[in-house]
N, C-alpha and C positions, 0 to 999 in steps of 0.2 A: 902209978904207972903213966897216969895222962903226963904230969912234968918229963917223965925220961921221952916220952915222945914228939912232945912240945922241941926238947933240946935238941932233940934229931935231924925236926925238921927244922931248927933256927941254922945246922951246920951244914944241912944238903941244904941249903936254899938257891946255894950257888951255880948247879947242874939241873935243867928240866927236869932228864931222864931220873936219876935217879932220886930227886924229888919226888914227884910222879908213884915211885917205887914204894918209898918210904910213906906216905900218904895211903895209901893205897894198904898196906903192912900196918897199920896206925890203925885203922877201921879194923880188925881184928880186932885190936888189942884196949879200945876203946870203946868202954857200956855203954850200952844202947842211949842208956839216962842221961850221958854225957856225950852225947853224939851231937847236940845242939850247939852248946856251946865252946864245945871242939871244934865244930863247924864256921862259928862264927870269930873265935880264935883267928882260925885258918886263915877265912874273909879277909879280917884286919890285918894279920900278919902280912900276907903274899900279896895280895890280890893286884898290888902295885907289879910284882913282876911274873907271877905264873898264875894269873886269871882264868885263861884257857884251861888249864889242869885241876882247878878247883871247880871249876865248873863242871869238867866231865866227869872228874871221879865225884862230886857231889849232889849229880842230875838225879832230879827229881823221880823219874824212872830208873833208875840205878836198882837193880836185881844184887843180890849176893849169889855169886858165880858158885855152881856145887862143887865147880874144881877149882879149888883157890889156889893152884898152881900157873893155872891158864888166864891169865889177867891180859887183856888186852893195852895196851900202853897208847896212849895220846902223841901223836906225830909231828 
């Protein structure tokens, strides 16, 4: 499941917004166990162009929202 979402995000990479989304959708769908090096993944992948967005959605205070509908989006 981590590859299908890897590929996700190699093909939104092109939009913030819906980057941002898919990332965000991704941390569901990816074990905990592999949440590091998901993480670091991400790092190397973007971090050239949506730095901002991997930092918010990856902040260290970063809660799991109880309504994972209501996702606040980075501006």
């Amino acid at each position: 499941m981590i590859e299908y979402v890897k590929m996700i995000l190699l093909k939104v990479s092109f939009d913030k917004m819906i980057f941002q989304k898919e990332l965000i959708k991704a941390l569901n769908v990816v074990k905990r166990e592999e949440l590091g090096g998901f993480r670091q993944w991400c790092y190397e992948e973007f971090s050239g162009i949506h730095l901002q967005v991997l930092n918010f959605v990856f902040h260290e205070d970063w809660e799991w929202p109880s309504n994972k509908t209501n996702w606040r989006t980075f501006g």
